[in-house]
N, C-alpha and C positions, 0 to 999 in steps of 0.2 A: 537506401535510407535506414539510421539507426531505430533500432526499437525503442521510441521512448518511453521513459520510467517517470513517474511522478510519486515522489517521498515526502508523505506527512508523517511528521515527526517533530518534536518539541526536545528532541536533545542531540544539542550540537552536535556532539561526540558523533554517535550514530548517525547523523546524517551525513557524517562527513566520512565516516568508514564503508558507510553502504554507497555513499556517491565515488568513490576511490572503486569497490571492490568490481561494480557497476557498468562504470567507467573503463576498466582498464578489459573490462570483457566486453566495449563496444558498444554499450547501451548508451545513448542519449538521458541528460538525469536532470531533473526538474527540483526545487526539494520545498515546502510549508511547512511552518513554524504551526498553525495551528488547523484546527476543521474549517472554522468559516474559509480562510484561506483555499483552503482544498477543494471544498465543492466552487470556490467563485473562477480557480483556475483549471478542475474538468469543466467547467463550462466554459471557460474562454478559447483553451488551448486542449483536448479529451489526449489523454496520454495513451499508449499502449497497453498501458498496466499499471497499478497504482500499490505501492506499498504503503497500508495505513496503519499507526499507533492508534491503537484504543484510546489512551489516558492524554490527550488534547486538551489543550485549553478555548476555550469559545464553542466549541461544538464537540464530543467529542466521538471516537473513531464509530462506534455502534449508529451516531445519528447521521454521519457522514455516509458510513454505508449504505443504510436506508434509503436516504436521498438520492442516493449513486444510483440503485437499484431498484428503486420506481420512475426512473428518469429513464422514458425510453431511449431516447439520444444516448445516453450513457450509459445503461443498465447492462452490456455487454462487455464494458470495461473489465477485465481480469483483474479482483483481488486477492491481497495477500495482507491480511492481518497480521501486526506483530504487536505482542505481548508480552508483559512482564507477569501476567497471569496466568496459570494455564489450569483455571479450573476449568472443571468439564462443562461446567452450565452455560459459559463463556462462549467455549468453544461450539457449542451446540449453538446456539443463539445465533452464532456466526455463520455458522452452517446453512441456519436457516434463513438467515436475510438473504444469503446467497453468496459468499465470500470463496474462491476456491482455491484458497491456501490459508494457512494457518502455522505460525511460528512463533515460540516460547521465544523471549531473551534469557538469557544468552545464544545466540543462534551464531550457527559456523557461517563465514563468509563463504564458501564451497557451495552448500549447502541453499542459500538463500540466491546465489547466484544460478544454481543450475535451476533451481524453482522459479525463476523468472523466464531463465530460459526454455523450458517449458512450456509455459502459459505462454508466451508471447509469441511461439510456434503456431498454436492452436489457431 
């Protein structure tokens, strides 16, 4: 069975590059438009691993995380933050909710693909 992926993300583009790149390396891919969506589909469907946008509309990525990661049902879920920020205070923040990956935009398709595959090993 494939690993699947679950992508919150609020821009087309991106989600549609990360679900190609994803995809073509065998992962099962899911993808929300905003946070409320995300936490109502880990808990419908808990995906393998979840790549979350910080800058979400309705909830966004920092309060999704939280949620993710005091839910013990879910709190084991692998993430992987993606940001068009990469300040350090961010980063740290994330760190500390418990996110275990972390990627700046622009990220390499290579790059966020073998960091899935990675976590999803684990």
């Amino acid at each position: 069975m494939p690993t699947r992926v679950l992508i919150a993300e609020d821009e087309p583009n991106i989600v549609e590059s990360l679900s190609f790149v994803l995809e073509r390396e065998g992962f099962a891919v899911r993808a929300v438009l905003d946070g409320e969506a995300a936490l109502r589909e880990l808990r419908a469907e808990a995906p393998d691993l979840l790549i979350l946008d910080l800058m979400l509309p309705k909830m966004n990525g920092f309060e999704v995380l939280k949620a993710l990661k005091s839910d013990p049902v879910l709190a084991s879920i692998p993430v992987i933050v993606l940001t068009a920020k990469g300040q350090a205070q961010d980063r740290r923040m994330i760190e500390e909710i418990g996110a275990e990956g972390f990627m700046t935009k622009p990220f390499s398709n290579r790059e966020i693909a073998e960091r899935v595959r990675q976590l999803a090993a684990r």
